[in-house]
N, C-alpha and C positions, 0 to 999 in steps of 0.2 A: 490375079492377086490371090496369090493365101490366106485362110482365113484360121487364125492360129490363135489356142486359148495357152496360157501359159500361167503355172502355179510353181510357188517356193513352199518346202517344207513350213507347216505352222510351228511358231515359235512358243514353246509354253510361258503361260501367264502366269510367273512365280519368279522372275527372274528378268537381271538386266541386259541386255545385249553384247558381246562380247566379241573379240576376232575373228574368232574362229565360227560362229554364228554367220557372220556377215562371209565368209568365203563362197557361202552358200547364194547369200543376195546379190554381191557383187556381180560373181558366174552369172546367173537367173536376168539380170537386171542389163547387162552387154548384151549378151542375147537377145534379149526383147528389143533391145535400141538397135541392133545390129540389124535385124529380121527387119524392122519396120525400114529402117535407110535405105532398102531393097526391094521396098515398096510393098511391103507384105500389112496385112492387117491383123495386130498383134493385141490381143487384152490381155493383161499381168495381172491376177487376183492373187490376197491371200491373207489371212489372218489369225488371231492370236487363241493356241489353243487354251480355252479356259478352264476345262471339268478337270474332275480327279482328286482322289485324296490328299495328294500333295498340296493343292488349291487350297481345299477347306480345312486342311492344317496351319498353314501358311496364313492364312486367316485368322483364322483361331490363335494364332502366334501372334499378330499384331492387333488382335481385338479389333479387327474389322469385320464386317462380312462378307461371304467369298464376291459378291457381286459389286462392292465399294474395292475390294483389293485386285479384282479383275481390271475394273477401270481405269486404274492406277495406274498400272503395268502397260494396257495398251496404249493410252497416252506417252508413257517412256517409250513403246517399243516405234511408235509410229516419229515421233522425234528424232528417236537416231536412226532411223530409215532415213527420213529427210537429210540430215546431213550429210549422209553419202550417196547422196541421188539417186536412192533407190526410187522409180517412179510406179508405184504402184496404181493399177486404175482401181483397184477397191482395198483396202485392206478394214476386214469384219474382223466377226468373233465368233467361235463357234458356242457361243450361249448367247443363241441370237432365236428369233420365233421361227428366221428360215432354216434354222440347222435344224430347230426341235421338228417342224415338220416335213422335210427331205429324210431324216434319219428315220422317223417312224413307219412314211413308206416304202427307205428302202428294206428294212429291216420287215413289215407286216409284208412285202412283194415277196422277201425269201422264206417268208413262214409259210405264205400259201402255196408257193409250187415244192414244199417240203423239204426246205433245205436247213430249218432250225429244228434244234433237238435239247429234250428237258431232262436234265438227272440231277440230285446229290452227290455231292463232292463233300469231302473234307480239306477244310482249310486252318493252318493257325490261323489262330484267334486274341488279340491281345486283353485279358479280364479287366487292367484296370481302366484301360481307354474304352474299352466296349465298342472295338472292331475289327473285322475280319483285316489280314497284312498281307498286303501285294508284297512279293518280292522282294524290295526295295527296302520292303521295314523291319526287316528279318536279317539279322549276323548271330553266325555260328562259325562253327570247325569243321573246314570242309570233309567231308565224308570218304573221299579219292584218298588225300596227300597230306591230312592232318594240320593244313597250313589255317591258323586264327584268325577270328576277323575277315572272315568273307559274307558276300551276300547270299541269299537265298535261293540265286536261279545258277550261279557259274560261281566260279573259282580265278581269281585273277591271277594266280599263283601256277597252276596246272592246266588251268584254261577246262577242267570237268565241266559239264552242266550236268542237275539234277532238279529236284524237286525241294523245296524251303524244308518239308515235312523229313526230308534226308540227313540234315543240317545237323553236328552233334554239339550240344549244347546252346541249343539256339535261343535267343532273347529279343525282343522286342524294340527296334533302335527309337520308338518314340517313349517308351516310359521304362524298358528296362528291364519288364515281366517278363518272365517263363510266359510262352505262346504255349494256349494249350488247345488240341484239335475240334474241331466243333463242324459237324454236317448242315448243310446248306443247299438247296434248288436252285442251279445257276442254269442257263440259257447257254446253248453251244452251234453257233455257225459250221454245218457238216463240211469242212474245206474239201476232204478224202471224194466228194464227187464232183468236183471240177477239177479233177486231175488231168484226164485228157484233153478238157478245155484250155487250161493252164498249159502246159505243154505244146500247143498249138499253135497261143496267142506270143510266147515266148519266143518260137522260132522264126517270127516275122520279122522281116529285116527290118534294122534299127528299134526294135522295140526296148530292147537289151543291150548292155555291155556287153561282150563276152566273158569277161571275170564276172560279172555278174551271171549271167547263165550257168557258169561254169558251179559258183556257190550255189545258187538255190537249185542244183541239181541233188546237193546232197540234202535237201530234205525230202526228195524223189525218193531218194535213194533209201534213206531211214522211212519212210511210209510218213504220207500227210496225216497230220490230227484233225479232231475237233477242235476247236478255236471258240472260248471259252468268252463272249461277249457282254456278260453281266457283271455287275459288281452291287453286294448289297449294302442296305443303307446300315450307318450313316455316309452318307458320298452326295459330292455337288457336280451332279448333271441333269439330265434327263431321266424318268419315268421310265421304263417298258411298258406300255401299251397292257391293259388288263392287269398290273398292279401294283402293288402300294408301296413296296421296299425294296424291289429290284428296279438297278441302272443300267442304264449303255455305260458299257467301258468306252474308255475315254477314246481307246480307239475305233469304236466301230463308228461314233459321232464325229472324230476329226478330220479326217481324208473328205468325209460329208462337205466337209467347211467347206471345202474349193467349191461345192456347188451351191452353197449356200451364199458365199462370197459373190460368186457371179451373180445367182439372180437376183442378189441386191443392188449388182448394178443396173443388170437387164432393167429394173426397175425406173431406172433413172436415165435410162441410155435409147432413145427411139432405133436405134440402129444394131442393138443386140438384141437375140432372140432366145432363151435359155435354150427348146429345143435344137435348136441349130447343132446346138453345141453337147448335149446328150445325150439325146436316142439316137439310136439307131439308124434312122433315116439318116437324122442331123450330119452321122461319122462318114457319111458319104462325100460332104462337102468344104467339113473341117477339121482342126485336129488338136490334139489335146495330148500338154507334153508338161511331166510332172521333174522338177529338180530335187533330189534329195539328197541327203546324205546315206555315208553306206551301213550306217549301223542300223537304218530303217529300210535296210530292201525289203524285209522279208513282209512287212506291211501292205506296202505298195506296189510290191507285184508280185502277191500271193494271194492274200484278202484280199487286196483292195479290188481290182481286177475278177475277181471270182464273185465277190457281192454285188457288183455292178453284173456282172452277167446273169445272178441270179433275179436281177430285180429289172433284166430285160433293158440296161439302160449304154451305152456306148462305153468303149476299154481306150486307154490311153494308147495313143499312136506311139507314144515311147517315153520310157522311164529312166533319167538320168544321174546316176549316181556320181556322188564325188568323194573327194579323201577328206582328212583332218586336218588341219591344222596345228604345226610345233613353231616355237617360236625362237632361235637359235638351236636347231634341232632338236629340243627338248620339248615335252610336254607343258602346255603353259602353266604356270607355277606363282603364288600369291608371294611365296618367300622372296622370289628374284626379281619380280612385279612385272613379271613377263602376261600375268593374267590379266589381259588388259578391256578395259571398258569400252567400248562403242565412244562413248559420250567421251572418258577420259582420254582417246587419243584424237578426238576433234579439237579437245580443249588448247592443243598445243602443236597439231599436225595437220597438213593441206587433204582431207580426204581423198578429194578426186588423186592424190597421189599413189596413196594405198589402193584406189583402184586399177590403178594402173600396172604396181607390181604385183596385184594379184592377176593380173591379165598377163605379166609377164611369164606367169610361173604355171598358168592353168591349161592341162589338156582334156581332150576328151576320156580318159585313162581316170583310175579309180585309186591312182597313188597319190600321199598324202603331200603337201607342200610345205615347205618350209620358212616361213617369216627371220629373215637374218637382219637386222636393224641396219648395220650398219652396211651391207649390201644393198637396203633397200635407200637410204641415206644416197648413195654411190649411182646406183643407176636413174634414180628419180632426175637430182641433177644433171647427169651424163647425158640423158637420153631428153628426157620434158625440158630440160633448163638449157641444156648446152647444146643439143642439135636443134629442137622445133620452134621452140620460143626464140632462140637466138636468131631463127633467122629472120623473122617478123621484125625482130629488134634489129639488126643491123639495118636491113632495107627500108624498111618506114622512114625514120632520119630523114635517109637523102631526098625521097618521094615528098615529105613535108616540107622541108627544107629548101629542097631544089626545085622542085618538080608541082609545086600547088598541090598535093597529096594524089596526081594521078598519076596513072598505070599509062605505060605506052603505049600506041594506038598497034604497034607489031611484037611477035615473039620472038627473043634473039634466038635461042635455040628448040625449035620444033621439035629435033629428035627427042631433046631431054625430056620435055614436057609428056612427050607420048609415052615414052617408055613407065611415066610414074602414072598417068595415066592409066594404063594397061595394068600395070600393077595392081592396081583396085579387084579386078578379076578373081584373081589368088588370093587376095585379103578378104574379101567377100564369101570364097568356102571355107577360108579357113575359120570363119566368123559362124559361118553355118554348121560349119563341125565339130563348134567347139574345141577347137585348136585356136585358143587365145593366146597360146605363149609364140603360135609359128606367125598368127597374124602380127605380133606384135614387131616379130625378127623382120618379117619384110616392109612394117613400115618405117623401121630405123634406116634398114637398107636404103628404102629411097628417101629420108634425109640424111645419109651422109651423100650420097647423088648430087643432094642440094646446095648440101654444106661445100662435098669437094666445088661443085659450079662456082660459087663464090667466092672461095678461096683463090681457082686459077683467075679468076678474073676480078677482084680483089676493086672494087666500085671506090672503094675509099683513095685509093690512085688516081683511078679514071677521072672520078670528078675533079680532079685540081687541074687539068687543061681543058681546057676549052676546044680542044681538038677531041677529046675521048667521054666529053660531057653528056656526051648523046647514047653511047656505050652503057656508060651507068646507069643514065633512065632505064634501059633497056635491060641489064641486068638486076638488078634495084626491082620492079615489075618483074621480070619472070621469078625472081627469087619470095615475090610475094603470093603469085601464084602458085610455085609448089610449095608453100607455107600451107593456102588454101588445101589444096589434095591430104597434105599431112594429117592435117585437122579434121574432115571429112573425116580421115580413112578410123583416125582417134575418138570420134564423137561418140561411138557407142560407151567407149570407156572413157572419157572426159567430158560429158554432158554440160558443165557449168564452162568449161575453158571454150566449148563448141560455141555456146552460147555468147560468149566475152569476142568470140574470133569473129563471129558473124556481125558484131557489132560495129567492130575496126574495120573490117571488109563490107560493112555493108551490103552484105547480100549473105543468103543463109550457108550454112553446109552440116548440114544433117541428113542429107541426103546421095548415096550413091550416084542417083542418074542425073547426067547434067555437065558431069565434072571433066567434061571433056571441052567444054565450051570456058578457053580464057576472060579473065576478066584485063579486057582492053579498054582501054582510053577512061579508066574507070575509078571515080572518084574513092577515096578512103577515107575513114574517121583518124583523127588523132591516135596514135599507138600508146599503150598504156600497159604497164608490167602485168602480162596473164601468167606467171606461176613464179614464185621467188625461190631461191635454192632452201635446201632443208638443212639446218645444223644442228651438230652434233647435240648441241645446249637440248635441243628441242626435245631430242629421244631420249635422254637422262632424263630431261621433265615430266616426258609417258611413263616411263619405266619408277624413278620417286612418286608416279603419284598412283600408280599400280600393287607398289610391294604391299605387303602383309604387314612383315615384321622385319627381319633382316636388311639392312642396306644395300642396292643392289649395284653391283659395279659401275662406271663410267661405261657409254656405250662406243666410246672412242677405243678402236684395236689398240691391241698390247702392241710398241714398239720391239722389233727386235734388234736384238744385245749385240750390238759391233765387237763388243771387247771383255772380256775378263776385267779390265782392267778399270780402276775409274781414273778417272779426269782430275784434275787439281786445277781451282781457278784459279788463278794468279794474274796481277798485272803488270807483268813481265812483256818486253817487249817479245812479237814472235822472235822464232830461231830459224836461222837459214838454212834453207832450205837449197840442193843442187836443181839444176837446169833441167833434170831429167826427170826431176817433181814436179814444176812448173810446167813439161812438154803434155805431161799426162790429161794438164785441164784444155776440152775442147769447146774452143769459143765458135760461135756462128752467128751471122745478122741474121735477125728475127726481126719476123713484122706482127707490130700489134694489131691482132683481129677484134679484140674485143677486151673490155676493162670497165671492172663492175666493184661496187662494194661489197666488202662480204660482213653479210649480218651476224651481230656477236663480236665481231672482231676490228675492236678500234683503232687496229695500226696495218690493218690487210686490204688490198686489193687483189680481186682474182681476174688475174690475164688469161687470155689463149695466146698464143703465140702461134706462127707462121715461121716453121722453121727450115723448111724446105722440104718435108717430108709428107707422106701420103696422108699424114692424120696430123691437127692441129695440137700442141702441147698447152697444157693445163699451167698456172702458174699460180701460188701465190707470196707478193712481193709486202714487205714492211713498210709504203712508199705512201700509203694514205694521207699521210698528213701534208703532203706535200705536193699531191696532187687532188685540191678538193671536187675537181671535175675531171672524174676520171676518161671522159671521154674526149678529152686532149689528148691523150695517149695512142687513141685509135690513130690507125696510120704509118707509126713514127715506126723505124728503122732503127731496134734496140742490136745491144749486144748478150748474147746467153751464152751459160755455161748450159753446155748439152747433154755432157757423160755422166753429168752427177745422178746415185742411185735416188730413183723415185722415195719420196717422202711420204710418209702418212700424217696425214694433220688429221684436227681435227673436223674440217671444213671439207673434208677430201684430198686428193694427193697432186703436191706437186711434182712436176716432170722436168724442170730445169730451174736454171737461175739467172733471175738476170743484174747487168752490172750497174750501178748506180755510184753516184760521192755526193757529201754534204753530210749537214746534219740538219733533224728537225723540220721544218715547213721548207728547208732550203737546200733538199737532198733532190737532186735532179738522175735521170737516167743515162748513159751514155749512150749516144747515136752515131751510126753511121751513115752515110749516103750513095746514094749512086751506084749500088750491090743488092742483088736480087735474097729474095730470104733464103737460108742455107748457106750462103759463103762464107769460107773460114773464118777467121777474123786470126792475123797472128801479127 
């Protein structure tokens, strides 16, 4: 068994949580569930960075104090963690007594084997606020390309960096003043002598991406600096050790946090031991894996790594960078309300779903992903509603129904079983590698496996003789067993749905080992709806309750334009039409697989149809009012239009049509008998 520490980037205490934040915990948070289902022993720390000027501004702006406005913030950020089942075993605060004394001796460890160095610097300085300006508080005229309205360290215009003191015409973004220079005793972490170190600890397999090696090669390349670790007062953090008006920047305290986090739990945990997990000795026996984002590599595996070596204390087994976050390939945006809240898209949307299509989309790779609404609308249902859930929901039925809620005492088909079985295998490194989007491909694979099993052998026939009664049990159970596998293989990215599944199945699945042993002759709970389809209505709801200002489109696609031409209603009888019009429409018996209400839509029901082809067709029919139990329908031997071009609703797309007459509660469907699904119908 592994013994594995794992941390997510701290989130700073100024702010609410957002999507693009969470791609970060999602990834971090699979992982940890993944690793443990595989029997590994995983602790997830992490929490909320609190120091910095921004803080005690931010403060100062709500007439709070920085330490009532820090509090605030971690209570939000720990909330909407909860709701997307981030499970964290500790989440602190880096303005905690163990961050103040972890930082002092990592920082007093690097003074004494001579790695801190002290000079005057000149920094703006803002005269009416009375204090020194980070970067960030500082817009001028970039000095490169004359482009207005840049910050103080780069150029988003020409992508320069320079120096704030570079900046022509620069001003003050908190009050407005001309910054004017003023010399200052800052405290400087020597990086330039753990160059070789650095370079060493880098080339260790897996420590690194390789686009990540590949970037912080060029700051090899440009020669490593001093690394400038103070900030003077006024500022809300820590002291430096010896006096009275110099800080630790926020960053040489926050990376601290992870180990300040832990031994707050060590604290509480007879079973963890901080050294274990830090010295040196410790890094012998376990291992310590940092998820970040990539705009902070240069922290975390250039400082962070080089302080830790200087203070003689264990380096990260490996540092895992990821992309950004756009949300209909655009940068997220308050105008279009694509800038969305943590909290706001719980308010209206299944989280564990967004889990999921961030698990669709996530690789080990350092490129950004892209949130498409109505993509995510499309496969959430396709994939969560229409292959895994469905199959739990067709087979439960008959097992409650028929069968006293048990499983058959044999398996009808052994192959299939093994084969998704086995599959576990390849789901399990690709879970370990960080290849969420290839684990997610093969566990679709083996439910459509599951889905086609049920389709050819179609239980909903079977059970109406009494000659093939037995058949059904038998498929009905094995189809509830590879439901089980699905869920398993899903549990690291569907935690609460794992949870609902183990409940109905009576027995757990959150664990890899095991899953090879069926559940025979084996009692089930009552089946109960574990994920409902997502509609359109829902993500209009995200996105109105996101915007800024502007109204932001319908997130239903634009139909496209059959014609130049318009339409004229009129009620005019149709016009005749030749024989060779009529030959064009192809009809076929279709078997209803399955028939559902669709939410929002008071005149819709959404069929699958069985139309004799490799993959089941999508339907939705006008027919609700007339069928108030739509699971009359399952069964019956409809007739469909086949060749009509797929439809975009707003619900999802239909893929055919089927034939019905009547009006009102008294509109029945047309049947055929006695013809397998797929036969013409002419």
């Amino acid at each position: 068994m592994r013994q594995i520490l794992v941390t997510s980037a701290l989130p700073y205490a100024n702010g609410s949580i957002h999507l693009g934040h969470l791609v970060e915990y999602i990834q971090t948070d699979i992982w940890v569930r993944a690793m443990r289902a595989l029997g590994n022993k995983v602790t997830y720390v992490c929490a909320d960075d609190a120091h910095g000027t921004a803080i005690m501004l931010k403060a100062e702006e709500l007439g709070l104090t920085p330490e009532a406005q820090i509090a605030g913030v971690k209570a939000e950020h720990e909330a909407d963690f909860a709701k997307f089942g981030i499970g964290f075993d500790q989440y602190h605060s880096t303005h905690s007594e163990e961050n103040r004394r972890l930082s002092v001796q990592v920082y007093e460890k690097n003074a004494a084997a001579g790695y801190i160095a002290r000079r005057s610097i000149e920094q703006l300085f803002d005269p009416q606020k009375s204090l020194f300006l980070a970067d960030r508080f500082v817009k001028g005229t970039c000095p490169k390309c004359d482009t207005p309205d840049q910050y103080g360290d780069n150029c988003e215009n020409c992508g320069a960096t320079y120096s704030a003191t570079e900046l022509k015409g620069a001003r003050s973004t908190l009050s407005g003043a001309t910054p004017v220079l003023k010399s200052s005793e800052h405290y400087f972490f020597d990086l330039p002598q753990f160059e070789t170190f650095l370079k060493d600890w880098m080339s260790s397999e897996g420590v690194l991406q390789d686009s990540i090696k590949n970037k912080l090669a060029e700051w090899f390349e440009s020669g490593l600096k001093q690394w400038d670790i103070s900030r003077d007062a006024p500022y809300f953090g820590f002291l430096i050790p010896g006096t009275t008006d110099k800080y630790f920047y926020v960053w040489l305290d926050a990376p601290v946090g992870y180990m300040a986090s832990f031994e707050a739990l060590c604290a509480r945990r007879d079973d963890l031991n901080f050294d274990d997990y830090w010295t040196k000795a410790g890094a012998q026996n376990t291992e310590l894996y940092h998820f970040i984002g990539k705009d902070i590599v240069n922290f975390h595996a250039l400082f962070w790594p080089a302080m830790l070596e200087g203070a003689d204390l264990r380096t990260p087994s490996g540092v895992f960078a990821h992309g950004f976050l756009t949300v209909g390939g655009e940068k997220m945006s308050k105008s279009r309300g694509t800038f969305i809240k943590a909290s706001t898209f719980a308010e209206s949307l299944s989280t564990e779903a967004l889990r999921y299509y961030f698990a669709s989309k996530l690789t080990a790779s350092v490129e950004d992903i892209n949130l498409d609404l109505p993509d995510f609308m499309q496969k959430v249902n396709s994939d969560l509603v229409g292959k895994v859930v469905n199959i739990a929901s067709r087979c439960a039925g008959f097992l409650t129904k028929q069968f006293d809620s048990k499983t058959h005492s044999e398996v009808l088909d052994p192959g299939l079983l093994a084969r998704v079985v086995e599959a576990g295998d390849a789901i399990a490194e690709s879970y370990e590698a960080r290849e969420f989007a290839k684990a997610m491909r093969q566990i679709m694979a083996c439910a459509d496996m599951a889905n086609e099993f049920i389709d050819a052998e179609k239980p909903w026939q079977l059970i109406k003789d009494e000659t093939t009664r037995e058949r059904a049990h038998l498929v009905c159970s094995q189809g509830i067993n590879l439901f089980r596998l699905l869920v398993t293989y899903l549990a690291p990215v569907l935690p609460e749905l794992a949870a609902q599944a183990s409940e109905f199945l009576q027995t757990p699945v959150d664990q890899f080992s095991g899953r090879e042993c069926a559940l025979l002759d084996h009692q089930i709970a009552e089946f109960k709806p574990l994920m409902t389809r997502i509609e359109a209505a829902q993500l209009d709801a995200v996105v109105e309750a996101s915007k800024d200002s502007a109204p932001a489109a319908s997130i239903e696609p634009a139909q496209p334009v059959k014609s130049a031409k318009k339409k004229t209603q009129t009620s005019a009888a149709p016009s005749e039409i030749e024989f060779a019009d009529f030959a064009k429409v192809e009809l076929k018996a279709a078997v209803v697989l399955s028939a559902d209400f669709v939410d929002g839509a008071d005149k819709l029901l959404a069929l699958t149809l069985d139309v004799g082809e490799n993959k089941p067709r999508s339907v939705f029919s006008g027919i609700r009012e007339a069928y108030p139990d739509p699971q009359t329908l399952v069964g019956l031997t409809v007739i469909a239009v086949t060749n009509l071009a797929p439809r975009k609703m707003r619900f999802g797309v239909s893929e055919a049509m089927i034939l019905a007459s009547g009006q009102g509660d008294q509109v029945r469907v047309a049947q055929v008998t006695g013809v397998p699904a797929g036969t013409p119908v002419s």
